[in-house]
C-alpha positions in Angstrom: -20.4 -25.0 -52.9 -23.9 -23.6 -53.3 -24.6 -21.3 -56.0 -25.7 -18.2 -53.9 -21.8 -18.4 -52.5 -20.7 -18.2 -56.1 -22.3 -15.1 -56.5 -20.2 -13.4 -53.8 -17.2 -11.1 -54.9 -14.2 -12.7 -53.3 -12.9 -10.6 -50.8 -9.6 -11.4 -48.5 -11.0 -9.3 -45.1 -13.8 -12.5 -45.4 -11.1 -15.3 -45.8 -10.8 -17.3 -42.6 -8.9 -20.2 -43.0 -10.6 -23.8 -42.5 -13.9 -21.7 -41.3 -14.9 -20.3 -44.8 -18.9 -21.9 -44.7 -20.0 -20.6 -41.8 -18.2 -17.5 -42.6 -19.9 -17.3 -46.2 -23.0 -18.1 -44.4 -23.2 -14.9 -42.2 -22.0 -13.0 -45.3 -24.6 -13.9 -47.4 -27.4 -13.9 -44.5 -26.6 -9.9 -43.9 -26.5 -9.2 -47.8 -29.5 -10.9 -48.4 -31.6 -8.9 -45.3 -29.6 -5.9 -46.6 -31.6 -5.7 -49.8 -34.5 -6.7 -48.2 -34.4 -3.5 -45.6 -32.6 -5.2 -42.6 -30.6 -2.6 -41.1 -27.6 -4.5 -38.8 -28.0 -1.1 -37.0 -31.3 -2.0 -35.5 -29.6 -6.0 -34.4 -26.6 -3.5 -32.8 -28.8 -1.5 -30.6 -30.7 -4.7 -29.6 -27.9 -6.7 -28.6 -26.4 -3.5 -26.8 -29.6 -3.0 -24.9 -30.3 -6.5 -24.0 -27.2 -7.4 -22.9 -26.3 -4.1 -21.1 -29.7 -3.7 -19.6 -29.1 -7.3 -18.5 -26.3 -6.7 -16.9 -26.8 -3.7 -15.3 -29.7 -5.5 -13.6 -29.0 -8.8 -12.6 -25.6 -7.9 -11.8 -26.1 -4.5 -10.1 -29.7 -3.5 -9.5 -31.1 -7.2 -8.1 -28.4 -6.9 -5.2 -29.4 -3.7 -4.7 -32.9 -4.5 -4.6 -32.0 -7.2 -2.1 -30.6 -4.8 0.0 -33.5 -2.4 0.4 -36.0 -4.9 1.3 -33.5 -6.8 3.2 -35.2 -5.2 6.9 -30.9 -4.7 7.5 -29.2 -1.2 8.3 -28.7 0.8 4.9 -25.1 1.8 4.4 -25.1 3.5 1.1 -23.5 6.7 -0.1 -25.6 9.7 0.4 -25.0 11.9 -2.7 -28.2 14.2 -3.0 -28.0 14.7 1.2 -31.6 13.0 1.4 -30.8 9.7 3.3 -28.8 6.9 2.3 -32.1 4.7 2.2 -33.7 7.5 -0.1 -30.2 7.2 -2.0 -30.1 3.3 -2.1 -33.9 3.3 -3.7 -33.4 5.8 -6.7 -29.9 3.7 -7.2 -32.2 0.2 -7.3 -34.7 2.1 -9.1 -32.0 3.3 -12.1 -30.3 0.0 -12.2 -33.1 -2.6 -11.8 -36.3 -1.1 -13.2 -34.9 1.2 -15.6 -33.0 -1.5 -16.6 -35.5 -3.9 -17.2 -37.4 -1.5 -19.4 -34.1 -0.9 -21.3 -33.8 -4.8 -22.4 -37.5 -4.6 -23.6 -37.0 -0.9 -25.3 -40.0 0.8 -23.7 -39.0 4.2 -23.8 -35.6 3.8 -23.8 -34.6 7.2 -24.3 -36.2 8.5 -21.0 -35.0 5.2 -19.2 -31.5 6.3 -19.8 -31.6 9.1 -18.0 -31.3 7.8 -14.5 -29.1 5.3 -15.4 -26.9 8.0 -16.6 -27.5 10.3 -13.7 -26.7 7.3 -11.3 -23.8 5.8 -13.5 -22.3 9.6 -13.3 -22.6 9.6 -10.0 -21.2 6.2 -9.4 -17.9 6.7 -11.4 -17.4 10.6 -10.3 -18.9 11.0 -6.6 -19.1 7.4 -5.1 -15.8 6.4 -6.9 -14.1 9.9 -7.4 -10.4 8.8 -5.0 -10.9 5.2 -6.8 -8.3 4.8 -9.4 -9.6 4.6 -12.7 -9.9 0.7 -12.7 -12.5 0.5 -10.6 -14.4 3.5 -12.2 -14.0 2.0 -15.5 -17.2 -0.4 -14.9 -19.4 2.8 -14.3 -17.7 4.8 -17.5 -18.7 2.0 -19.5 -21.8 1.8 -18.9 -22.4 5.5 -18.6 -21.0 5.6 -22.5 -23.5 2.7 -23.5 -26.4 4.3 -21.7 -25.3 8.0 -23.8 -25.3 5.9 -26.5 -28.6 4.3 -26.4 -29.9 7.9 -25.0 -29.0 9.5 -28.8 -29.9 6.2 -30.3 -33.3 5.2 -28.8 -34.2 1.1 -28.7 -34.0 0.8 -32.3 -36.2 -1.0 -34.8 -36.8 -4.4 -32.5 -37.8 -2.4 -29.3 -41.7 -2.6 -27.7 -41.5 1.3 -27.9 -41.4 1.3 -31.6 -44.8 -0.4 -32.0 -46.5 2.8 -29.6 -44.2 5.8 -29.9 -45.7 7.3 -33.3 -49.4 6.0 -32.0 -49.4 8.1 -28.8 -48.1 11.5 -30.2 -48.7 11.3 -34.1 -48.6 15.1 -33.9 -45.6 15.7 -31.9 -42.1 14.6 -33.2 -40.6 15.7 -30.5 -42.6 13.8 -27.7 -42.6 10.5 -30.0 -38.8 11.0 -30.5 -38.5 10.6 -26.5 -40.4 7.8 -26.2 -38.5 5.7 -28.8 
């Protein structure tokens, strides 16, 4: 065993049996960045952004997209009463662009906000006589977009390297571009 394992405390929530070096491994990678100011915080909010951005995207928004420029009828709901094809685009707008800028962390605080608007409206207008399975998709993702709304991209997001640079004076202005 190599000697930075023995330094380890043993602890039983770590002990998985026949997998303990790759285990020990991931243990000892996260306490090592720990005291080197790695936060696992800032890895959470970029997996959650980069996978739910992705998926939200490619999943929901491309199709959508597809459907816009598609030349076809639009059949989409009409929730704000200005046209289902005005409806349709700030739907593809939300969950394709916004999206997108929400996997890279540029401003990811104000590129929540239609996806929240829309995913609100998806699970409580467009689905509101749905049972709950089918609005659970939209609640999810309207909780992780909330989430990453009070949390901003995090440490590892494009936004980070700008936000302090374009409003050094203003907190509050740098604090919504994060």
């Amino acid at each position: 065993m190599p000697e930075i394992f023995r330094k380890l405390p043993p602890s039983p929530c770590f002990y998985v049996p026949g997998n303990q070096t790759l285990l020990l491994y991931v243990v000892t990678f996260i306490e090592q960045h720990k005291r080197n100011g790695f936060k696992m915080n800032d890895i959470g909010i970029l997996v959650l952004r980069v996978v739910a951005g992705s998926f939200m995207a490619f999943g929901h928004g491309l199709g959508k997209v597809e459907m816009f420029f598609s030349g076809k009828e639009i059949k989409f709901i009409n929730f704000l009463g200005i046209g289902e094809p005005a409806s349709l685009f700030l739907t593809m707008f939300a969950e394709f662009f916004m999206a997108i800028f929400i996997i890279f962390g540029i401003s990811t605080k104000l590129s929540s906000i239609p996806l929240i608007i829309a995913m609100f409206v998806a699970a409580f207008v467009a689905h509101a006589a749905d049972p709950f399975q089918v609005k659970e998709m939209a609640l999810l993702f309207l909780t992780i977009f909330i989430t990453l709304f009070i949390t901003g991209g995090g440490k590892y997001a494009v936004s980070s390297l700008y936000a302090n640079k374009i409003a050094p004076n203003n907190e509050k202005l740098a604090c919504l571009l994060k």
